[in-house]
GUMIGU-548586 format. One record per residue (C-alpha): residue number from 1; residue in one letter; chain; x, y, z. Coordinates in steps of 0.02 Angstrom, whole numbers, plus 50000, padded with zeros to 5 digits. Layout:
@pos->NUM&code->A&unit->A&X->X&Y->Y&Z->Z
...
% end
This chain:
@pos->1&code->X&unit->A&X->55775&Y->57663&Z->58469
@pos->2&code->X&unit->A&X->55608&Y->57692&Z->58408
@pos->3&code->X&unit->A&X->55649&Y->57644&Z->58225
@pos->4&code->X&unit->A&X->55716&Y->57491&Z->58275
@pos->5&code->X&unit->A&X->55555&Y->57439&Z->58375
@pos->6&code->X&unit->A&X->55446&Y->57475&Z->58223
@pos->7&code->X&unit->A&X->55558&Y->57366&Z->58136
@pos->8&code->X&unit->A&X->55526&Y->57231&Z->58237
@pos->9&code->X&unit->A&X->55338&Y->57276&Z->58259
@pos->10&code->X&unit->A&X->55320&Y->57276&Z->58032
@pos->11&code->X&unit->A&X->55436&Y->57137&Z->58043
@pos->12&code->X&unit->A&X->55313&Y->57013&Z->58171
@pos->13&code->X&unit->A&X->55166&Y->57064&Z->58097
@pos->14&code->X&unit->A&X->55225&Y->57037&Z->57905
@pos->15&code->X&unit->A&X->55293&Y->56875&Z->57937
@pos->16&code->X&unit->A&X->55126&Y->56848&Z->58034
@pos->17&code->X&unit->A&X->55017&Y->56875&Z->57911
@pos->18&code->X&unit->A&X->55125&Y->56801&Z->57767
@pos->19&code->X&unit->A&X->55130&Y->56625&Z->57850
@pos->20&code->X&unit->A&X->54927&Y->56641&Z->57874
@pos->21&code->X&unit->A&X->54910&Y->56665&Z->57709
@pos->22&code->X&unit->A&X->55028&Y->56538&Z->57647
@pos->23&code->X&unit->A&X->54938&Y->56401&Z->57757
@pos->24&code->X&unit->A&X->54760&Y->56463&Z->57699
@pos->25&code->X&unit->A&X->54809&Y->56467&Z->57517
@pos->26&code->X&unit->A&X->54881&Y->56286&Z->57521
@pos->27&code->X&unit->A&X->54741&Y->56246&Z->57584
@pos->28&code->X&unit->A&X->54635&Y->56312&Z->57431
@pos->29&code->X&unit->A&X->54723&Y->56227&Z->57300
@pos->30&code->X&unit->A&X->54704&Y->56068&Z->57411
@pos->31&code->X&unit->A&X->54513&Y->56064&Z->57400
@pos->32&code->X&unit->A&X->54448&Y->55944&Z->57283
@pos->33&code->X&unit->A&X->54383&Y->56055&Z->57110
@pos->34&code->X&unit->A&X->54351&Y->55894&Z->57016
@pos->35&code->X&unit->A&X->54171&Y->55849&Z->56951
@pos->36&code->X&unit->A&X->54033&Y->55826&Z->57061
@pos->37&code->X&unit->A&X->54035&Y->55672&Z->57190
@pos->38&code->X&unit->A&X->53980&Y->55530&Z->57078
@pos->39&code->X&unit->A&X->53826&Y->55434&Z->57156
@pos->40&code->X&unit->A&X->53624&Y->55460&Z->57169
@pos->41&code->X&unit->A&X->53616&Y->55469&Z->57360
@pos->42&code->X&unit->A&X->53438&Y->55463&Z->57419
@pos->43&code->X&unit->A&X->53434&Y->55552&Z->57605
@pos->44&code->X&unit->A&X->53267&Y->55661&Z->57675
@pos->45&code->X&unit->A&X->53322&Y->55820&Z->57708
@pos->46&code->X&unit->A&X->53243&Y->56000&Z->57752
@pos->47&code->X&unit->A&X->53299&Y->56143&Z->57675
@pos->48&code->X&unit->A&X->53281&Y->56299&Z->57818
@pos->49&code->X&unit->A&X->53260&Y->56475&Z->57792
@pos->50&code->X&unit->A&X->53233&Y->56632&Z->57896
@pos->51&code->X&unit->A&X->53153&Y->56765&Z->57785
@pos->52&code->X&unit->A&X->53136&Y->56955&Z->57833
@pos->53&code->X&unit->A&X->53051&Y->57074&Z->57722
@pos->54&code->X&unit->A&X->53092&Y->56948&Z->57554
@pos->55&code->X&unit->A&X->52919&Y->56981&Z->57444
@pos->56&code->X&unit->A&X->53029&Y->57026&Z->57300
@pos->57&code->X&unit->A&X->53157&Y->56891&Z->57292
@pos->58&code->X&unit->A&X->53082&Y->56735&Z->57374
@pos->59&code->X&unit->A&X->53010&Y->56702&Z->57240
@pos->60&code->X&unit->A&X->53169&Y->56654&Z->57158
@pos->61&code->X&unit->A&X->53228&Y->56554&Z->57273
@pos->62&code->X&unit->A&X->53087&Y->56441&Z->57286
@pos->63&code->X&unit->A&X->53065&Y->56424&Z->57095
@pos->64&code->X&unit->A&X->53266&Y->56373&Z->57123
@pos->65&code->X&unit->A&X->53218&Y->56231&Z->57240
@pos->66&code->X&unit->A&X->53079&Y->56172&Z->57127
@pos->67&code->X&unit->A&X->53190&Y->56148&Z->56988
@pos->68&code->X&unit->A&X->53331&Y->56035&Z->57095
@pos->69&code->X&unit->A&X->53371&Y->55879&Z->57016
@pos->70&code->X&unit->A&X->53309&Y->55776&Z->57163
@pos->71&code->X&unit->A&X->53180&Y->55679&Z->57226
@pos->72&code->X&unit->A&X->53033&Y->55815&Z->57278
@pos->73&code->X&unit->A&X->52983&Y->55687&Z->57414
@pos->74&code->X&unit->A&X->53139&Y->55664&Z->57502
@pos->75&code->X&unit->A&X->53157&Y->55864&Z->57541
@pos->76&code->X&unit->A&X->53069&Y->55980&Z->57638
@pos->77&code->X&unit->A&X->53066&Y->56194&Z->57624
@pos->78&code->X&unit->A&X->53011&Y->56256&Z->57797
@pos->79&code->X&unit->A&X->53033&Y->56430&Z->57788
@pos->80&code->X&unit->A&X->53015&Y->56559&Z->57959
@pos->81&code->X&unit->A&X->52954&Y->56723&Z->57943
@pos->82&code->X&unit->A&X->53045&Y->56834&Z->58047
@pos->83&code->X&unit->A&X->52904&Y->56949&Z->58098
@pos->84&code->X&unit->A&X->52910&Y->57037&Z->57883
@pos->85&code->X&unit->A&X->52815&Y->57208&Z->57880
@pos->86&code->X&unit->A&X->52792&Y->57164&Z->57692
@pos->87&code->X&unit->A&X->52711&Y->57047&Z->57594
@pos->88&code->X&unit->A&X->52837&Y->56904&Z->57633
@pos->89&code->X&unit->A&X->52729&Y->56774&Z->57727
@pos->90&code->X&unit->A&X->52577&Y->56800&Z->57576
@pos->91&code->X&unit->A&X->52693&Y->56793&Z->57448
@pos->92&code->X&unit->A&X->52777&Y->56635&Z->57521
@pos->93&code->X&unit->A&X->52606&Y->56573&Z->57549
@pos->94&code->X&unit->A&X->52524&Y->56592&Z->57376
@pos->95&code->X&unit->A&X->52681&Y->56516&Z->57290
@pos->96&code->X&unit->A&X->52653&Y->56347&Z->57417
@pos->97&code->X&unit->A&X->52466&Y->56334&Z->57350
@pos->98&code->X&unit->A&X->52497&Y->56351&Z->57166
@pos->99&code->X&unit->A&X->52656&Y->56248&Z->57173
@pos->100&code->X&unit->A&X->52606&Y->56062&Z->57293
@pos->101&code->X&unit->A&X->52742&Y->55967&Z->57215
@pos->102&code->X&unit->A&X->52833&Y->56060&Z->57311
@pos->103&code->X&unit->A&X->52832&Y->56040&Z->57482
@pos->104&code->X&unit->A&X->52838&Y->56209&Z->57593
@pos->105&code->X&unit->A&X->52810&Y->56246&Z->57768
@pos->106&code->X&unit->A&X->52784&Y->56429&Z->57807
@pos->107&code->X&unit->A&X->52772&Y->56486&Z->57985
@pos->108&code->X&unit->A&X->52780&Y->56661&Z->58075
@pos->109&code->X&unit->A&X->52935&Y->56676&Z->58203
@pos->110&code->X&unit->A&X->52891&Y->56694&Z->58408
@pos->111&code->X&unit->A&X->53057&Y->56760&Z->58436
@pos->112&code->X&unit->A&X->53131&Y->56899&Z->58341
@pos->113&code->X&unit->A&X->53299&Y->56905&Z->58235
@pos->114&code->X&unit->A&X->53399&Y->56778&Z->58122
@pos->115&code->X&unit->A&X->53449&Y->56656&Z->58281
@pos->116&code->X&unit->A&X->53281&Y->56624&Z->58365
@pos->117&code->X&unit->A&X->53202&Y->56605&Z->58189
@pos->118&code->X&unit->A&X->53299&Y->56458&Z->58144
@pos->119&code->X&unit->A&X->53294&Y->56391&Z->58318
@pos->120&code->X&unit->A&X->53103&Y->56401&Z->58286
@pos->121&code->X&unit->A&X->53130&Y->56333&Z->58122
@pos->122&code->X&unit->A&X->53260&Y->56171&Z->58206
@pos->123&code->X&unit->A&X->53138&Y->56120&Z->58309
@pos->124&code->X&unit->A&X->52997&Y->56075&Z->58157
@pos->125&code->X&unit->A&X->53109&Y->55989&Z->58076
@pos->126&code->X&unit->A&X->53118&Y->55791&Z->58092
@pos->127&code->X&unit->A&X->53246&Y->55747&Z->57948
@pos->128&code->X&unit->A&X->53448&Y->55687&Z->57986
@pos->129&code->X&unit->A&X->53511&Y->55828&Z->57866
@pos->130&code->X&unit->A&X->53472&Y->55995&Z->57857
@pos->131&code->X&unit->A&X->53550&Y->56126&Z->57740
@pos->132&code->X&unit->A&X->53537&Y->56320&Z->57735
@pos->133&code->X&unit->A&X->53521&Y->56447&Z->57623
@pos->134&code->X&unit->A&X->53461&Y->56629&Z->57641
@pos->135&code->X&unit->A&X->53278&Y->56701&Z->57574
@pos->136&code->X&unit->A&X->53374&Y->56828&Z->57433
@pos->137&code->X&unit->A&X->53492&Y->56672&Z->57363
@pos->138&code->X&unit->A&X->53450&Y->56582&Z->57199
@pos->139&code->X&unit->A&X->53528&Y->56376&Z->57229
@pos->140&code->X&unit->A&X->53593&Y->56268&Z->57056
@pos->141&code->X&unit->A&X->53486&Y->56133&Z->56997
@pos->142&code->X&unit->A&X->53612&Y->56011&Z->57068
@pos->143&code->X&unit->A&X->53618&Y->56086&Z->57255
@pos->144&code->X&unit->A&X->53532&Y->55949&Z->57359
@pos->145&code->X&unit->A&X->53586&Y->55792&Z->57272
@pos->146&code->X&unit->A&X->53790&Y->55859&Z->57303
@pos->147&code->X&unit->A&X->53767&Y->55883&Z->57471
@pos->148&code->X&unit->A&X->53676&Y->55708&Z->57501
@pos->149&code->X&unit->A&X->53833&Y->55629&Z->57398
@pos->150&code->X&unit->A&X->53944&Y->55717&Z->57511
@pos->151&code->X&unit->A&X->53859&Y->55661&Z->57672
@pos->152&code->X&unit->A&X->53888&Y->55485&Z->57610
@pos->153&code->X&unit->A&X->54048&Y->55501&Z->57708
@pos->154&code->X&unit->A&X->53990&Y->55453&Z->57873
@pos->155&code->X&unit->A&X->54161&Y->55566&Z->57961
@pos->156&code->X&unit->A&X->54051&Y->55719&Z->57883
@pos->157&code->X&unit->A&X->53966&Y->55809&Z->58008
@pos->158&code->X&unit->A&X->53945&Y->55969&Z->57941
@pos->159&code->X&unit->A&X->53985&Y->56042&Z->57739
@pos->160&code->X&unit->A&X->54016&Y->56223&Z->57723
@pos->161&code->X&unit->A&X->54000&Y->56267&Z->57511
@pos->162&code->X&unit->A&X->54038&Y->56427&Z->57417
@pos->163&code->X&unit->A&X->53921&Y->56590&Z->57382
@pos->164&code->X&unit->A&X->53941&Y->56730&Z->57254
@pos->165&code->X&unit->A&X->53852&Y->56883&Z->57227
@pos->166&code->X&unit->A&X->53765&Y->56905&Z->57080
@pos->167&code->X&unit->A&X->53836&Y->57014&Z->56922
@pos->168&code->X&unit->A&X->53812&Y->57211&Z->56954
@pos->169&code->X&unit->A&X->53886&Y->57344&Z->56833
@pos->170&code->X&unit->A&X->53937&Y->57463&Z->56953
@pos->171&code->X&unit->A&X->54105&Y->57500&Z->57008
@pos->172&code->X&unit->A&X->54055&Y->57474&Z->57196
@pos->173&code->X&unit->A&X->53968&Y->57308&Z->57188
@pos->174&code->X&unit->A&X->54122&Y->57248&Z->57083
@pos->175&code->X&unit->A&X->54233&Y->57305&Z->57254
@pos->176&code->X&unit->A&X->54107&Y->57219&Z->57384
@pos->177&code->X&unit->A&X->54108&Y->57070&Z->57253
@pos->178&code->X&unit->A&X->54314&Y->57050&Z->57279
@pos->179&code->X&unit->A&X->54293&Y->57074&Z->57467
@pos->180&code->X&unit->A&X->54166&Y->56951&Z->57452
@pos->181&code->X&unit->A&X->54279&Y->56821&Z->57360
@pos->182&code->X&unit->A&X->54405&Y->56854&Z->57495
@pos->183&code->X&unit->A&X->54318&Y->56795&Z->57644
@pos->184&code->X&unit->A&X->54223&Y->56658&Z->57554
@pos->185&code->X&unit->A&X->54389&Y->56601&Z->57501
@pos->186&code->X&unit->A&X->54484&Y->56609&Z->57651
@pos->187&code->X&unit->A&X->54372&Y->56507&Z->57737
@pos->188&code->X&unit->A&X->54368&Y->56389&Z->57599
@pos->189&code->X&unit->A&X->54581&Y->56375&Z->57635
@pos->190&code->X&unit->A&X->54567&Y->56357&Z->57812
@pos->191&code->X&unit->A&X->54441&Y->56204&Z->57798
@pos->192&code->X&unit->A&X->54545&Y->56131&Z->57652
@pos->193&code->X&unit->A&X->54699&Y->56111&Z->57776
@pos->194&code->X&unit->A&X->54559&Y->56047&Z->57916
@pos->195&code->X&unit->A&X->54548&Y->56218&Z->58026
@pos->196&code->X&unit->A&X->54387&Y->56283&Z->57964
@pos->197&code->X&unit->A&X->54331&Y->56431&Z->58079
@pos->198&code->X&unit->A&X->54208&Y->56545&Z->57930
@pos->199&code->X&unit->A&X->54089&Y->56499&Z->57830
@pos->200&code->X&unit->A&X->53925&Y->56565&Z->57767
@pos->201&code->X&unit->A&X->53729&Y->56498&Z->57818
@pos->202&code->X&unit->A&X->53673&Y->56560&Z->57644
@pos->203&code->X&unit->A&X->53750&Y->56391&Z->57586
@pos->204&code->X&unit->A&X->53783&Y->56269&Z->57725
@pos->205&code->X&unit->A&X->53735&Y->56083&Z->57782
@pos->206&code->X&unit->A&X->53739&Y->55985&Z->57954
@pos->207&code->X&unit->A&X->53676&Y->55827&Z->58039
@pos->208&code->X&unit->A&X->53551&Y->55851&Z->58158
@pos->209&code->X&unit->A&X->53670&Y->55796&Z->58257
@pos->210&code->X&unit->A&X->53779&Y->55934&Z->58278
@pos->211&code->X&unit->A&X->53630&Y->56045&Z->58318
@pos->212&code->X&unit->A&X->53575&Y->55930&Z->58466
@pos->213&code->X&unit->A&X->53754&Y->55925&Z->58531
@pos->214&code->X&unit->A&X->53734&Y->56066&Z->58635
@pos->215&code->X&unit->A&X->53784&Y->56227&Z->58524
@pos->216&code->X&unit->A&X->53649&Y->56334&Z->58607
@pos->217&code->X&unit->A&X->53707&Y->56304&Z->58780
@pos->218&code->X&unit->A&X->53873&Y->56391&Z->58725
@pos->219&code->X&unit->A&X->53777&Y->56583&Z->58728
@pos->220&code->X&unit->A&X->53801&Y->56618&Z->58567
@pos->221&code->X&unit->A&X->53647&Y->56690&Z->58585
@pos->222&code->X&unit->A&X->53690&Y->56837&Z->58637
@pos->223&code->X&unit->A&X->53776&Y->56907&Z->58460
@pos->224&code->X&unit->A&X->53674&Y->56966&Z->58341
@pos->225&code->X&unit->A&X->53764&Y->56890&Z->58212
@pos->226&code->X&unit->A&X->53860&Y->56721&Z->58182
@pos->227&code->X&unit->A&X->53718&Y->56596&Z->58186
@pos->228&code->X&unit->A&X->53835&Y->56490&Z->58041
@pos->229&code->X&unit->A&X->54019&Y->56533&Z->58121
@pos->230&code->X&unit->A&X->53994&Y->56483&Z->58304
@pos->231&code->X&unit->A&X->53912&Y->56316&Z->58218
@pos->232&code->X&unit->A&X->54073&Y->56302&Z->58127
@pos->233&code->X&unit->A&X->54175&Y->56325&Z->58278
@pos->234&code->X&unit->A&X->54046&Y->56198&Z->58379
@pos->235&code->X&unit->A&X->54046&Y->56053&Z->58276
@pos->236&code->X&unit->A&X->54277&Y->56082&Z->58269
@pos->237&code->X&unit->A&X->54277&Y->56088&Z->58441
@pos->238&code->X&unit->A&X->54167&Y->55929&Z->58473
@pos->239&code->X&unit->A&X->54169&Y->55816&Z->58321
@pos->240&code->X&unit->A&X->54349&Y->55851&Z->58261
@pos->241&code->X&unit->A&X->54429&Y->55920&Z->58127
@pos->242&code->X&unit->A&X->54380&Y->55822&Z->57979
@pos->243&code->X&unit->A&X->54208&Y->55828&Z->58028
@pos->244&code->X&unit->A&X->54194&Y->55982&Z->57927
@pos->245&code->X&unit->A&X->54235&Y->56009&Z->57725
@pos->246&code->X&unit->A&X->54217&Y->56129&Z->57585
@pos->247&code->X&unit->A&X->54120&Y->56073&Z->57458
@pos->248&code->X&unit->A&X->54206&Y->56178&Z->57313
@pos->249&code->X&unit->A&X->54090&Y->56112&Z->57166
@pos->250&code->X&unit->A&X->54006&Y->56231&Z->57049
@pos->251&code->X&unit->A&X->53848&Y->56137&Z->57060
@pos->252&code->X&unit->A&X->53819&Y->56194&Z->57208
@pos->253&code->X&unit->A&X->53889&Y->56377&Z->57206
@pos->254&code->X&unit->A&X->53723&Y->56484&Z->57281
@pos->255&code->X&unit->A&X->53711&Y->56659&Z->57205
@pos->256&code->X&unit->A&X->53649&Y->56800&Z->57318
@pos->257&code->X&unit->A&X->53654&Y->56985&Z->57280
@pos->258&code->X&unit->A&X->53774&Y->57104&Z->57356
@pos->259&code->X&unit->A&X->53704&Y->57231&Z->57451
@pos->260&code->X&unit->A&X->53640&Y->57401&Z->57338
@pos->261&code->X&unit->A&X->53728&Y->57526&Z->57425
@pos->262&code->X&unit->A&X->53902&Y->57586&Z->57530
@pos->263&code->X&unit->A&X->53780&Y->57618&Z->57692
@pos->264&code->X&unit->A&X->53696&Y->57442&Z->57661
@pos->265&code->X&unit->A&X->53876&Y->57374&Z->57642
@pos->266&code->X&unit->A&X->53948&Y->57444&Z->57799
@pos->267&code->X&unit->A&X->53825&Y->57412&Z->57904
@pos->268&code->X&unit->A&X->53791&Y->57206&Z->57851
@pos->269&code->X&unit->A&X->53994&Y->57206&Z->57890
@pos->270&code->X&unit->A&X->53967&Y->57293&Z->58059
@pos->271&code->X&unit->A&X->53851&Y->57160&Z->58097
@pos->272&code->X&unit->A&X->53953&Y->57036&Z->58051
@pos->273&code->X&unit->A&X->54112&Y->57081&Z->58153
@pos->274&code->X&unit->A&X->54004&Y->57107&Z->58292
@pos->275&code->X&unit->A&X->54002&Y->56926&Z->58321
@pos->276&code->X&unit->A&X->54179&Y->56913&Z->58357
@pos->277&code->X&unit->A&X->54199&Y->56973&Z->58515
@pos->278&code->X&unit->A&X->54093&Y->56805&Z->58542
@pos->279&code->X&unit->A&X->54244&Y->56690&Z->58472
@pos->280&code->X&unit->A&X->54301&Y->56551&Z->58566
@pos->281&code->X&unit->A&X->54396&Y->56454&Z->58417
@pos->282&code->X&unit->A&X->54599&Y->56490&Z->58436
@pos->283&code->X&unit->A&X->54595&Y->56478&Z->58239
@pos->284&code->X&unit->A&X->54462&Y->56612&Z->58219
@pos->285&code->X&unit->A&X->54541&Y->56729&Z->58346
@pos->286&code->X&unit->A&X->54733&Y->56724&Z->58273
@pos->287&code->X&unit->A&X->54697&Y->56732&Z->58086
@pos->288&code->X&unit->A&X->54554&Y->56907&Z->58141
@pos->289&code->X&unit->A&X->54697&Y->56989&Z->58248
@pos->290&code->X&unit->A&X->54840&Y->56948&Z->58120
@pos->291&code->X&unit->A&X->54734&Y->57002&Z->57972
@pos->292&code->X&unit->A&X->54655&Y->57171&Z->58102
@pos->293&code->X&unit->A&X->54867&Y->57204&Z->58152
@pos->294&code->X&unit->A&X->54906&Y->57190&Z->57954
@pos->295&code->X&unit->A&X->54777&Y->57314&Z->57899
@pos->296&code->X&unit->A&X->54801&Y->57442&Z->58024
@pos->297&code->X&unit->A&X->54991&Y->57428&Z->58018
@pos->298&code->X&unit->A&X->54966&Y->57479&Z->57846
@pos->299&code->X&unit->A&X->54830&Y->57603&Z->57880
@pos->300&code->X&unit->A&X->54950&Y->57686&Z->58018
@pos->301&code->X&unit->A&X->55095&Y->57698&Z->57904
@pos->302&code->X&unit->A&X->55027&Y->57794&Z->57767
@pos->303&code->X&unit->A&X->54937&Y->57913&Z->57861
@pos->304&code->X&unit->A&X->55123&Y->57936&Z->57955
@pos->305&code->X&unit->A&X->55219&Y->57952&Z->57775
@pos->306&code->X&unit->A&X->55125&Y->58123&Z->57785
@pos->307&code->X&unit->A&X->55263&Y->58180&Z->57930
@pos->308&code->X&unit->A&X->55385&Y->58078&Z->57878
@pos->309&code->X&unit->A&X->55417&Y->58038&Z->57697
@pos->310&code->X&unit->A&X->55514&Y->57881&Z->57728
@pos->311&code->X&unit->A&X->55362&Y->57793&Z->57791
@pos->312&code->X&unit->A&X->55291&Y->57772&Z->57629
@pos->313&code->X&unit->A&X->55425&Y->57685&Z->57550
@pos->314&code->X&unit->A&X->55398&Y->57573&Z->57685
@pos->315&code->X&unit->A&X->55215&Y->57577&Z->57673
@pos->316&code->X&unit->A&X->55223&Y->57524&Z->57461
@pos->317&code->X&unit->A&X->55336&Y->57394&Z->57507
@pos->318&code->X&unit->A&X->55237&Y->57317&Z->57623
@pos->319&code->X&unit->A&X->55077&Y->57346&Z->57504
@pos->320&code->X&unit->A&X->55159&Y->57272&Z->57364
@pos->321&code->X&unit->A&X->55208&Y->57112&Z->57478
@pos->322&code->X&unit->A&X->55015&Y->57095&Z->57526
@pos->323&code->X&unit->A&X->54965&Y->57101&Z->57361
@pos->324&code->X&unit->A&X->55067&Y->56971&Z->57309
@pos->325&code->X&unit->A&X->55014&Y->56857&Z->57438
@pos->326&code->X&unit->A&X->54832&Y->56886&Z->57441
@pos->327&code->X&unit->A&X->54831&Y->56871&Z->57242
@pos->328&code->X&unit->A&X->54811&Y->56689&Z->57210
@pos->329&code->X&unit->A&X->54674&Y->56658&Z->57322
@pos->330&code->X&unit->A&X->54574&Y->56798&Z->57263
@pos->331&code->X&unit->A&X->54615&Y->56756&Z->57086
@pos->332&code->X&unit->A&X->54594&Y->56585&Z->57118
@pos->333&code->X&unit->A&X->54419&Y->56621&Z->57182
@pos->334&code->X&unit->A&X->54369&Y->56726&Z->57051
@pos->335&code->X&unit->A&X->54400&Y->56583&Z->56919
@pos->336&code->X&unit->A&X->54317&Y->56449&Z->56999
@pos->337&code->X&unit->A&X->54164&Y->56572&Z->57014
@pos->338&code->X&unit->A&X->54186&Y->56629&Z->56837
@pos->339&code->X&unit->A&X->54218&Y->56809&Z->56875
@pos->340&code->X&unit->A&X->54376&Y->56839&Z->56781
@pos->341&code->X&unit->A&X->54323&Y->56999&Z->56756
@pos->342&code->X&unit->A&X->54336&Y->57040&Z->56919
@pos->343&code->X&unit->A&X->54524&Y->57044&Z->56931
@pos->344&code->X&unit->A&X->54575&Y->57195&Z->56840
@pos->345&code->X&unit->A&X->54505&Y->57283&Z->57020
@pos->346&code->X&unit->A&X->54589&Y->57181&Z->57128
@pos->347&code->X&unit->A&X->54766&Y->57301&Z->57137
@pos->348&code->X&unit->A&X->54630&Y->57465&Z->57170
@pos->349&code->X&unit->A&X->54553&Y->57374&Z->57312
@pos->350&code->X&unit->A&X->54693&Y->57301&Z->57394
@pos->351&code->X&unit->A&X->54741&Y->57496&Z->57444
@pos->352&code->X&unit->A&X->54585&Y->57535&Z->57480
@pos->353&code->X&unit->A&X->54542&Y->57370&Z->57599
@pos->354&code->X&unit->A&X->54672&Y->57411&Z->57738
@pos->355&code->X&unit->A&X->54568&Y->57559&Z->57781
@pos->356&code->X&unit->A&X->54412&Y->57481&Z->57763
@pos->357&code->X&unit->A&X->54453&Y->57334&Z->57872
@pos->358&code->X&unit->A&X->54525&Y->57477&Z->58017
@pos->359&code->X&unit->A&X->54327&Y->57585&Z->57986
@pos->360&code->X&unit->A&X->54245&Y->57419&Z->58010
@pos->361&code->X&unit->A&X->54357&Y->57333&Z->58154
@pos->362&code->X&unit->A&X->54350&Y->57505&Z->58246
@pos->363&code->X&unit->A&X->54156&Y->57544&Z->58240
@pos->364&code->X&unit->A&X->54095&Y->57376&Z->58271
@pos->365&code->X&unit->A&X->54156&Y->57432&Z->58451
@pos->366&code->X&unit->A&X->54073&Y->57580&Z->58480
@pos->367&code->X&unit->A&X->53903&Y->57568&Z->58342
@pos->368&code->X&unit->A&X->53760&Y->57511&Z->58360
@pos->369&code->X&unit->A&X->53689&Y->57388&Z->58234
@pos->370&code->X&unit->A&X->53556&Y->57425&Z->58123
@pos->371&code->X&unit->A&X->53490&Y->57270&Z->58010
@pos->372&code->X&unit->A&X->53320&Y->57285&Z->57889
@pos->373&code->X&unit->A&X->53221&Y->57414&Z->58019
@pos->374&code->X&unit->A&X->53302&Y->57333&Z->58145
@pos->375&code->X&unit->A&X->53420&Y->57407&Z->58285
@pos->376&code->X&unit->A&X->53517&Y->57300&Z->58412
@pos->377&code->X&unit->A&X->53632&Y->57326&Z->58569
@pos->378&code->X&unit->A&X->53807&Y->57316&Z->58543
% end
């Protein structure tokens, strides 16, 4: 009896989980990879940052926004200090004085964390478009005149646009880079098909607009992650689904660096998934609990091939199936980012994600988050 319901149970979820992917990987190759949007749109927009202990990379990202290929007076940097114990705010500071073609704002947060920051940050600026980006990323030359081309479509209310982490030799960063790919990807699929529910705030735009619309009545607040997300699931909820699009150009693909360590790693994920016991999307919450099911299904079964053999024939099978599926978006990822190099360790982490996914999904429960000297309630 009990074989036959685990049939049924590896039978639901597989079938689960392959139509998910299916959908989300249709919707990749749907996304327009052509050349950038042709036109010279000329729109004022501020580009908002929350920095926390930054000194030694916001440098590059500012010297990244001075060399954009658009108009110096029709953009804005206003950049929010989330309460640094380092030389963030001076460094930020002296670049603004030796660089006045550039035009920075630089303020020190009231509130503390990522959230309250750019709420700080919202309410200084004046300009219809605002776009996002974090204080560690480095933005292409082309970044702000793409995203006031795409905005040209007046249905557009908010663009989500892809990330990558920067080129590490070790083995590790390689692993967090195809994890990285994965998510990035998949939420790049679900908006191509017009059910967007993940993106990322170190490359985002939105109309004022959608931030006025009532997004921090919704208590978001209360996660300590998810600032980007629950705008994502705001602006689908109130302005419809083609409201939102992926811009999948590689002038404006951000790079940011992955994070230097497995603790560092684990606990920026923990964060992360804390924010989803805050999700309100029907999108968001199937594709999590089909993708949670999947990983711990296969988790559970190889762990039980160790009392009974069978289990793992079962277990490969099912391995090799995921593989398969999950293979051209990652690959198809990789490419467009120009990390074919990446791919030879996508088969060694595909056996070792299942019970990374499990760790993650099971500790964001009962851990506390930690975040640059910074502990918060669960």
């Amino acid at each position: 009896m009990w074989i036959e319901l685990l049939s049924i149970v590896v039978l639901v979820i597989s079938m689960a989980y392959l139509l998910v992917m299916i959908i989300i990987t249709i919707g990749w190759f749907s996304l327009d990879k052509s050349v950038p949007l042709s036109g010279n749109a000329q729109k004022k927009v501020t580009v908002l940052v929350a920095a926390r202990n930054e000194e030694h990379t916001i440098v590059n990202l500012l010297k990244s926004l001075e060399q954009q290929h658009y108009p110096k007076a029709l953009f804005k940097v206003v950049i929010v200090d989330d309460h640094s114990t380092d030389q963030t705010f001076e460094v930020i500071t002296n670049f603004a004085q030796t660089h006045a073609g550039l035009n920075i704002k630089v303020i020190k947060a009231i509130g503390h964390g990522k959230k309250a920051a750019l709420k700080q940050g919202m309410s200084l600026t004046k300009t219809t478009y605002v776009v996002t980006t974090d204080a560690d990323c480095i933005v292409p030359p082309g970044w702000l005149q793409n995203y006031a081309n795409a905005f040209d479509n007046e249905e557009v209310s908010l663009i989500l646009a892809p990330v990558v982490y920067q080129q590490k030799r070790r083995i590790l960063q390689k692993l967090m880079t195809l994890e990285f790919f994965s998510l990035v990807a998949s939420g790049a699929g679900a908006a191509g098909i017009r059910l967007p529910f993940m993106g990322n705030g170190a490359n985002m735009a939105f109309t004022r607009q959608v931030y006025e619309s009532g997004v921090e009545d919704k208590g978001y607040h209360r996660y300590t992650s998810g600032d980007d997300v629950f705008l994502i699931h705001h602006t689908f909820r109130y302005f419809g689904r083609k409201s939102i699009r992926f811009l999948l150009k590689k002038e404006v693909l951000v790079e940011t660096p992955p994070p230097d360590s497995l603790s560092q790693f684990i606990k920026q994920r923990l964060r992360w998934a804390s924010k989803a016991k805050g999700y309100q999307s029907p999108v968001a919450i199937v594709v999590s609990l089909v993708v949670l099911l999947t990983n711990s299904m296969l988790a559970t079964l190889f762990f039980s091939g160790f009392w009974m053999n069978w289990l793992w024939w079962i277990y490969t099978l099912l391995m090799l199936m995921k593989i398969l599926i999950d293979m051209p978006l990652v690959y198809g990822y990789a490419g467009f980012a120009q990390r074919n190099d990446l791919k030879k360790w996508f088969i060694p982490f595909s056996f070792i994600y299942p019970f990374y996914v499990v760790l993650v999904g099971m500790a964001s429960l009962v851990v506390s988050i930690s975040w640059k000297d910074r502990r918060f309630s669960r």
